[in-house]
N, CA, C and O of each residue as an XYZ file, in Angstrom:
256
protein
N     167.219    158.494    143.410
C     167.140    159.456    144.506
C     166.047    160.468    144.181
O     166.137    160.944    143.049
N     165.211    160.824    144.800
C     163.985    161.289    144.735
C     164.078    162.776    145.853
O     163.903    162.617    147.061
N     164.382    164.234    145.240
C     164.328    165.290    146.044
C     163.026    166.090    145.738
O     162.561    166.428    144.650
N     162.417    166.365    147.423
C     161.487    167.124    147.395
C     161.727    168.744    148.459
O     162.239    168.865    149.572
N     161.134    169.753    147.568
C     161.317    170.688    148.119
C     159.589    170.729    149.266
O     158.407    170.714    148.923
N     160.187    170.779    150.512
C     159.552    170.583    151.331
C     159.373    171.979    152.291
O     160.288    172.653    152.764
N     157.776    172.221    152.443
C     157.422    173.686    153.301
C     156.358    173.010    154.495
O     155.362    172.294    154.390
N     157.116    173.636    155.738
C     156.573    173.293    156.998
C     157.078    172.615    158.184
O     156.711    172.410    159.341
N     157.970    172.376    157.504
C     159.185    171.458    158.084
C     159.732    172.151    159.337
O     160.317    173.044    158.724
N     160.054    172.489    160.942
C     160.853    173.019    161.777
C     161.727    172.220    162.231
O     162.916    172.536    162.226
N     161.234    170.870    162.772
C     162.087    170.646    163.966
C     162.315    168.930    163.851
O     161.856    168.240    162.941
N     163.033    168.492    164.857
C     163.494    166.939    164.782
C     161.640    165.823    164.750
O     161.583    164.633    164.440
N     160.723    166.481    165.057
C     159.300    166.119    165.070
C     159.111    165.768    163.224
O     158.765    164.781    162.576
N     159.377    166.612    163.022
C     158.962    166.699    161.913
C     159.875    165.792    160.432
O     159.422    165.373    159.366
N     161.268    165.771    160.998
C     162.113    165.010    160.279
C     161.526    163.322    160.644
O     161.642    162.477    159.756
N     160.988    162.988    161.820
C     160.742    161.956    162.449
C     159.928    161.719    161.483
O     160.455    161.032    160.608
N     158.627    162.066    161.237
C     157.176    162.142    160.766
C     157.487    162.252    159.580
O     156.395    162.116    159.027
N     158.288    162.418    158.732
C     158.697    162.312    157.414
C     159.555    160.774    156.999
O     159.200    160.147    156.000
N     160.411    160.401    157.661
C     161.244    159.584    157.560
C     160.186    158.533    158.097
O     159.893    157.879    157.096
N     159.377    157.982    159.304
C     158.954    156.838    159.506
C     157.439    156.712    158.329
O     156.876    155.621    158.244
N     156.862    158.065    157.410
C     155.609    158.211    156.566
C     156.472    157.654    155.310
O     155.899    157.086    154.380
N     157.475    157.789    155.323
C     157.875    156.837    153.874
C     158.343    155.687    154.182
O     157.928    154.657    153.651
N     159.538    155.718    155.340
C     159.702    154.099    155.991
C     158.458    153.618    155.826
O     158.191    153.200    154.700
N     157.864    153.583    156.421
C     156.157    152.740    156.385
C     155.481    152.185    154.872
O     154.724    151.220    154.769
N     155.897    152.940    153.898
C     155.936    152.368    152.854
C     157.102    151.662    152.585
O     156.954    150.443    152.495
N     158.250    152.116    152.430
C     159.193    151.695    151.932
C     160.383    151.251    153.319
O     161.200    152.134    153.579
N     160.461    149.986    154.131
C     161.138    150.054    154.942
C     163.232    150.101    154.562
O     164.170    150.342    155.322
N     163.202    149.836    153.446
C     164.385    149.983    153.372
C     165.158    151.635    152.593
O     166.283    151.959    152.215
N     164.181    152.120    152.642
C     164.365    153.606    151.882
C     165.307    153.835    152.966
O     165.415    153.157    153.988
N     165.942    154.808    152.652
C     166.655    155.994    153.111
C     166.826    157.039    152.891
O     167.269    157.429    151.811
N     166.424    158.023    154.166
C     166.025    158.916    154.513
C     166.508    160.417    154.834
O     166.548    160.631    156.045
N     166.865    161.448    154.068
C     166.995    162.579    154.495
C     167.335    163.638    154.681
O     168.312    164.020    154.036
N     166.715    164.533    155.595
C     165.834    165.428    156.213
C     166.779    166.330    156.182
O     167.740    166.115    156.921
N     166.790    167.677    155.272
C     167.583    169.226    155.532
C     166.493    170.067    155.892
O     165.531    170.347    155.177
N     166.706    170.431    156.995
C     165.697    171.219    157.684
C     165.933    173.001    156.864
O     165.214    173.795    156.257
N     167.087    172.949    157.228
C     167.629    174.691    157.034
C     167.154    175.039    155.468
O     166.679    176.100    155.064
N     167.426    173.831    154.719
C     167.594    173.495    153.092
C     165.707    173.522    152.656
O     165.143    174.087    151.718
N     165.200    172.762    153.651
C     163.411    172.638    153.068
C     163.273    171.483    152.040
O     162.386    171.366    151.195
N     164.542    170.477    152.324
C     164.509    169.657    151.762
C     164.386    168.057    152.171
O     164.826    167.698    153.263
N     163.794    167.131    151.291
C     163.434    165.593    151.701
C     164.259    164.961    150.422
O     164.117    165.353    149.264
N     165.076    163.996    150.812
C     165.972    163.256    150.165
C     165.891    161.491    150.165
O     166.578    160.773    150.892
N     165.154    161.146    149.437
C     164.632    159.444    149.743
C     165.493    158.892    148.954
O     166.156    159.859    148.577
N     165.969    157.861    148.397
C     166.361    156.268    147.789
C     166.008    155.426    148.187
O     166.356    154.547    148.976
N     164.720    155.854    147.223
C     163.185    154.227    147.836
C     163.262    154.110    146.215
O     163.740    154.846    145.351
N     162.546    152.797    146.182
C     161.868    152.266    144.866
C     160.541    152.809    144.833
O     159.880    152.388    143.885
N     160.052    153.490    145.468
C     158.754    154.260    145.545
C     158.812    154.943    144.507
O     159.947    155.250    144.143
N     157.611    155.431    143.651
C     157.389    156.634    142.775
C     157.556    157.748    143.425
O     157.302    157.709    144.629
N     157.925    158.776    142.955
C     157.725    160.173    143.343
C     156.612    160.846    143.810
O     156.547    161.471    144.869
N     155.890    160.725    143.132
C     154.251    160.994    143.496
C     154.113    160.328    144.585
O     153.579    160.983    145.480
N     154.387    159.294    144.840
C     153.587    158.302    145.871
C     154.543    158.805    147.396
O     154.053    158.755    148.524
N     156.048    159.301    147.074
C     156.548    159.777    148.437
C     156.051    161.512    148.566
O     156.263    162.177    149.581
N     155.452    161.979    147.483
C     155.270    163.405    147.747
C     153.943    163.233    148.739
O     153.704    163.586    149.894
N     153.238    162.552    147.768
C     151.771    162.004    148.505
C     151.730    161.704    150.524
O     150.980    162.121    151.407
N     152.953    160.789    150.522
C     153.165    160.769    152.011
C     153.614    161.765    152.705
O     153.200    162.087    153.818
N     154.933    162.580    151.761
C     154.591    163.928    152.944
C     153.745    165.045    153.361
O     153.650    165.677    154.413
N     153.133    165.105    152.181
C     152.066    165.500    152.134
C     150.586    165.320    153.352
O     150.072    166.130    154.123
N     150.300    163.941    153.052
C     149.835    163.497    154.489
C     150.222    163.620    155.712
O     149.475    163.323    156.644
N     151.196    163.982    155.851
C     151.575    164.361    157.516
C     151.824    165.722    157.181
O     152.813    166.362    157.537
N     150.799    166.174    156.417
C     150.326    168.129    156.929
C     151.687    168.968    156.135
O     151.670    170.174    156.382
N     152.562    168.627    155.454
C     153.543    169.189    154.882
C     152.880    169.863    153.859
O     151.654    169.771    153.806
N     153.649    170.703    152.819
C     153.232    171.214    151.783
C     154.447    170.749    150.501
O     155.323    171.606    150.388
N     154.568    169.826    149.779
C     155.693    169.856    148.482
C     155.315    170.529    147.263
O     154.448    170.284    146.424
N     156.443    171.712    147.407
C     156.369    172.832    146.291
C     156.561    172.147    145.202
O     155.812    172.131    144.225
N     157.776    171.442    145.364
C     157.991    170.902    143.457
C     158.339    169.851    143.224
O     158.480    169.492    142.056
């Protein structure tokens, strides 16, 4: 399980755009999204880096 503290995050747009940027790598990951929390919660076989990297790409910021 792979937690990222996530900045930029508001709304169901944005949980979307997070969850289908790692789906897309990883289609069987699972996904998620605490908005209130600023948090991203995956169980992918993905590296860490490589899912920070994707939220990252869709304009997010991961603090840690």
């Amino acid at each position: 399980m792979i937690e990222l503290k996530v900045e930029g995050m508001s709304c169901q747009h944005c949980v979307r755009a997070v969850t289908q940027a790692i789906q897309g790598e990883d289609p069987q990951a699972q996904v998620q999204v605490d908005l209130a929390a600023g948090l991203v919660r995956a169980e992918t076989g993905l590296p860490r880096e490589k899912v920070a990297a994707l939220v990252e790409e869709e304009g997010y910021k991961v603090a840690a």
